[in-house]
N, C-alpha and C positions, 0 to 999 in steps of 0.2 A: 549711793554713789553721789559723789558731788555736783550739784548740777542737777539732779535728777532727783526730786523732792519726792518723796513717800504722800501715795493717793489711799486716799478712804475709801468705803465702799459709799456709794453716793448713789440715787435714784438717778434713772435713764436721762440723759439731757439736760439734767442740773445743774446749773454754773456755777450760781451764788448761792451758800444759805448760811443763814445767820439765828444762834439760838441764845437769848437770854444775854442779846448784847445792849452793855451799858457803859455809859462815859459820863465821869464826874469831873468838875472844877471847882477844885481849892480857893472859894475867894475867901478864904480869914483874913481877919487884923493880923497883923506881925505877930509874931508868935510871945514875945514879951509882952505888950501891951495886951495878950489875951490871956498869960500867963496870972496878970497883976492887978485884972477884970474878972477872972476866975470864969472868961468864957469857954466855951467848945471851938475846933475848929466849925467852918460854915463851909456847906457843899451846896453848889449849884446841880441838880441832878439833869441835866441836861439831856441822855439819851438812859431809860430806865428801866430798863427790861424789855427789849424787842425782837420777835423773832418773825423772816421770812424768808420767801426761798424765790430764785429767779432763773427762769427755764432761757434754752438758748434760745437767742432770735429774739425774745420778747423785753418788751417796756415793761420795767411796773416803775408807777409815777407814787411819789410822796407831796402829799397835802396837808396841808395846816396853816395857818394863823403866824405870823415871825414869833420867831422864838419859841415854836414846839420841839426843836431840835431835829429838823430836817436835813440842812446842813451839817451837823455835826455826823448826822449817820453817814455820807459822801463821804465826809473827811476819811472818818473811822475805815469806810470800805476801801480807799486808797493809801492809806499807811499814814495819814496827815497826822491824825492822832491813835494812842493807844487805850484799848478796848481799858476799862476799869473793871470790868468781870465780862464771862458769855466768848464766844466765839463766832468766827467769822470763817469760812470754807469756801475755798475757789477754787471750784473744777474739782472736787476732792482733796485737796492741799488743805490743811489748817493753815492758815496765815502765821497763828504767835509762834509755833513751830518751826519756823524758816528760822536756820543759823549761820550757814553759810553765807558768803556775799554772791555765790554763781548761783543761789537756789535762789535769792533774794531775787537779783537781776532777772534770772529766767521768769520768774513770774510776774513782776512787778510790768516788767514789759507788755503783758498780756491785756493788762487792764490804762486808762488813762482818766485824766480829769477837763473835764469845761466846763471854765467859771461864767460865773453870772455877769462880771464887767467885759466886756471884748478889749477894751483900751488898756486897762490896768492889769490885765494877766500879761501883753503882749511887751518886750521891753523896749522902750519908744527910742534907744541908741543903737538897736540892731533891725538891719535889711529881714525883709518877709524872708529873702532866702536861710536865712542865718537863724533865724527863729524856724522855720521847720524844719531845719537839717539838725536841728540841737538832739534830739531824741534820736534820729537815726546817726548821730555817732556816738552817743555816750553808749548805744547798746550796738555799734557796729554790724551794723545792718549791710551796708554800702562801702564799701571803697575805692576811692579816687575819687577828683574833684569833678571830670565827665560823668560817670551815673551818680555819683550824689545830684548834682545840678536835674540831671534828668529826671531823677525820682522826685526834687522838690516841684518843677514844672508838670508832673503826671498829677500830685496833690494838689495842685493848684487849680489845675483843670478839670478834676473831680467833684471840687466843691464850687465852681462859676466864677475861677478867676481866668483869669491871663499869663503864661509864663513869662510877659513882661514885668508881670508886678511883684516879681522875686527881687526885683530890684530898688523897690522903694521901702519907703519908712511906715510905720503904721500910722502915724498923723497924716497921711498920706489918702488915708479909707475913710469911709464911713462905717457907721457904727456895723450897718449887717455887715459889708465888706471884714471889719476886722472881725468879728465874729464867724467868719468865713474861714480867716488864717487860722483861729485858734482849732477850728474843726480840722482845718489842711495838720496842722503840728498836732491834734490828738490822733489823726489816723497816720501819722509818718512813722511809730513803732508796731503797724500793724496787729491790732489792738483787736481783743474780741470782746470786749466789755468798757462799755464807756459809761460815767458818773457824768450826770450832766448835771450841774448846781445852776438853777434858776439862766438857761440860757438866753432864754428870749425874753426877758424883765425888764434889761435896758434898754430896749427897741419900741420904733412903734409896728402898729397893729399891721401894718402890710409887709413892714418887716419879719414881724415874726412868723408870718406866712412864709414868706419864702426861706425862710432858716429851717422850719418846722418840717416843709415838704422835702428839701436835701437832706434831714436826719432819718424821712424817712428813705425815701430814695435809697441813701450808703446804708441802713438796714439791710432791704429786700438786695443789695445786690452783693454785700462784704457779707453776709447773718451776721449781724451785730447784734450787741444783748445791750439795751438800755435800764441804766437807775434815772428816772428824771424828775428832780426837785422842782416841785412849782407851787406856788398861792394864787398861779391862777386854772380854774379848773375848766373854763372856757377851753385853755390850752392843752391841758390833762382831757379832757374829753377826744381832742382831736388825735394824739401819738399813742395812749396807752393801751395797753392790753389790760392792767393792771392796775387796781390802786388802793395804797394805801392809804387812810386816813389820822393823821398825827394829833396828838394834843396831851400838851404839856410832858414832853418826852415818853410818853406811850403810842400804842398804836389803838386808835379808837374800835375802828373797822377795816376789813383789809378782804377783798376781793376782786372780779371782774369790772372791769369798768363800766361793762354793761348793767349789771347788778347792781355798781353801787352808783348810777345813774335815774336808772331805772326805776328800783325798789331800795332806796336807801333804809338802813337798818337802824344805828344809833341816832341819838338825838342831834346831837352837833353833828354829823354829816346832813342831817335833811336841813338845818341851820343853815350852813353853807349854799346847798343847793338853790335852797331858797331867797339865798341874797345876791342870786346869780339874774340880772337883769332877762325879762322874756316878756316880749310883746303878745306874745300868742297867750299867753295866764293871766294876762289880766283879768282883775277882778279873782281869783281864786286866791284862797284864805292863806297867808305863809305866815311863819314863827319867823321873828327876825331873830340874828343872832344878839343876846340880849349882856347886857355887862360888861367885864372886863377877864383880859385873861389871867388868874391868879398869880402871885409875886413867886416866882419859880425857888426863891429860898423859902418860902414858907409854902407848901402847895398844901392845898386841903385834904384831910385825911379823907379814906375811903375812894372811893370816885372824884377824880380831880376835876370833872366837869360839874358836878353836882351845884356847886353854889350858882350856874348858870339855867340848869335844865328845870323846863317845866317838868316834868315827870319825878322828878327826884323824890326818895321817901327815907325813911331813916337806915335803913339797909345800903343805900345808897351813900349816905354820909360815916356810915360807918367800918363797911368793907368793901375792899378793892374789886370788883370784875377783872374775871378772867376771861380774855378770848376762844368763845365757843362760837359752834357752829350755829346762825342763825338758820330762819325758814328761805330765805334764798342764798343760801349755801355760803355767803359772807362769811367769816371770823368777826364775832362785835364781840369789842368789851363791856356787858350791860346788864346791867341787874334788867333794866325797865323790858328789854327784850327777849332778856330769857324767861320772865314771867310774862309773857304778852300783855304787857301794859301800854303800849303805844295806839291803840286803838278805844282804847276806853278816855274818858276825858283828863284834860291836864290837872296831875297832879292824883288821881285816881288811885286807889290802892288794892290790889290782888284781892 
């Protein structure tokens, strides 16, 4: 029936899951000049086979280094870009499957986006009111201009504004303030899954406290289901349930936040962890994260982190890890952990 999209059968509570999804970009020479160079086209393999799955209510946060392709997975999950292989399911729905425009609309609505700039998502020639009322009428939530106005002033007040500031411009805020609106317009098509791309990055630190605690706040009180993009893990420590660990458009490690806190698994997540400033460790021994991240058109065969890791051995430089189950219950991509090499000295061989 139109309107009324065809559900899979999906595990109890599962929102979001994503199997063996990947997104490529075309950067070649023009196709003559590569024609008459006798090149190949050139693929940027940006997101490269990843799969995970996101229960309701809960955050899983994605981490990495720029340009492991954490953003592009956001995109991917809100229709920005199209998957290049793998799939994506919401709520039971396949996503590439929607053909209709009323199956599109019904579900598109369900999910929403918050960028990483508060200023530059918001358009600086339209009133706050007029920027959150844009979603609740293109999906006709509301009509007339008395509860539209009302429902803009109910989101206003949910997130720590004013129903006077429907009236102003966004050069008007500060940076948390517009980042306030942009939360007020993701929650105005009553959304139960929100992408949140690097939100608190443009802030400073007391700001992103107070963004941090309202996201979670309209969690525990709407059940919202968060994806939240961040490089910084300070911040990931604080909202997720979950997290994944990125690198080079794979997914390294993907567990509890507690776990992968706790008892980090792959190399590059204890990397990371390690280059997280802490007064109390001082003096205790850390691996700094060492090199550079490799040239994403030419990535290293085998294990993409390999040209970095102390542990690294020729198994490593020659075949890819697959995401098994570690000793605390993590998914790691790791040759060095599925043979318990991480406890024997650097560089060490089984």
């Amino acid at each position: 029936m139109s309107g009324q999209p065809n559900r899979a059968m999906s595990a109890p509570g599962l929102l979001i899951e994503t199997r063996d999804l990947a997104h490529y970009f075309d950067v070649s020479r023009p196709w003559l000049a590569r024609v008459l160079d006798g090149q190949p086209r050139t693929l940027l393999r940006a997101v490269d086979g990843i799969s995970f799955e996101i229960r309701r209510g809960e955050t899983l946060a994605l981490v990495g280094e720029s340009g492991c392709g954490k953003s592009t997975v956001a995109r991917l999950l809100v229709g920005l870009y199209t998957p290049t292989r793998g799939m994506i399911r919401f709520d039971g729905i396949e996503l590439a499957g929607l053909r209709a425009r009323a199956e599109i609309a019904a579900v598109r609505r369900r999910f929403q986006m918050i960028f990483q700039d508060p200023y530059a998502s918001l358009n600086p020639r339209w009133r706050v009111k007029e920027i959150i009322a844009e979603p609740i009428r293109a999906h006709r939530l509301v009509s007339g201009a008395g509860p539209l106005r009302a429902r803009v002033e109910a989101l206003l007040r949910q997130v720590g504004l004013a129903p006077a500031d429907a009236d102003k411009y966004p050069h008007e805020f500060s940076g948390g303030q517009r980042q306030r609106i942009s939360i007020a317009r993701a929650l105005s098509s009553n959304p139960e899954f929100l992408v949140c791309d690097e939100p608190t990055s443009a802030l400073d630190v007391s700001v992103q406290a107070q963004i941090l605690n309202l996201m979670k706040d309209l969690q525990r009180e709407f059940g919202l289901t968060y994806l939240f993009i961040s490089h910084n893990l300070a911040v990931v420590h604080h909202i997720a349930d979950r997290v994944g660990v990125m690198y080079l458009g794979r997914l390294a490690e993907l567990g509890s936040a507690h776990e992968i806190f706790i008892r980090p698994q792959h190399p590059y997540t204890r990397m990371l962890l390690d280059a997280i400033p802490d007064l109390e460790a001082t003096g205790e021994r850390r691996t700094p994260v060492a090199g550079e991240v490799p040239n994403p058109l030419d990535p290293p065969t085998g294990c993409a982190f390999h040209p970095r890791c102390p542990w690294a051995t020729d198994r490593c430089r020659s075949e890819r890890p697959e995401p098994l189950a570690a000793p605390n219950a993590t998914l790691t991509a790791c040759h060095a952990v599925e043979e318990r090499r991480l406890d024997r000295p650097e560089g060490g061989t089984p």
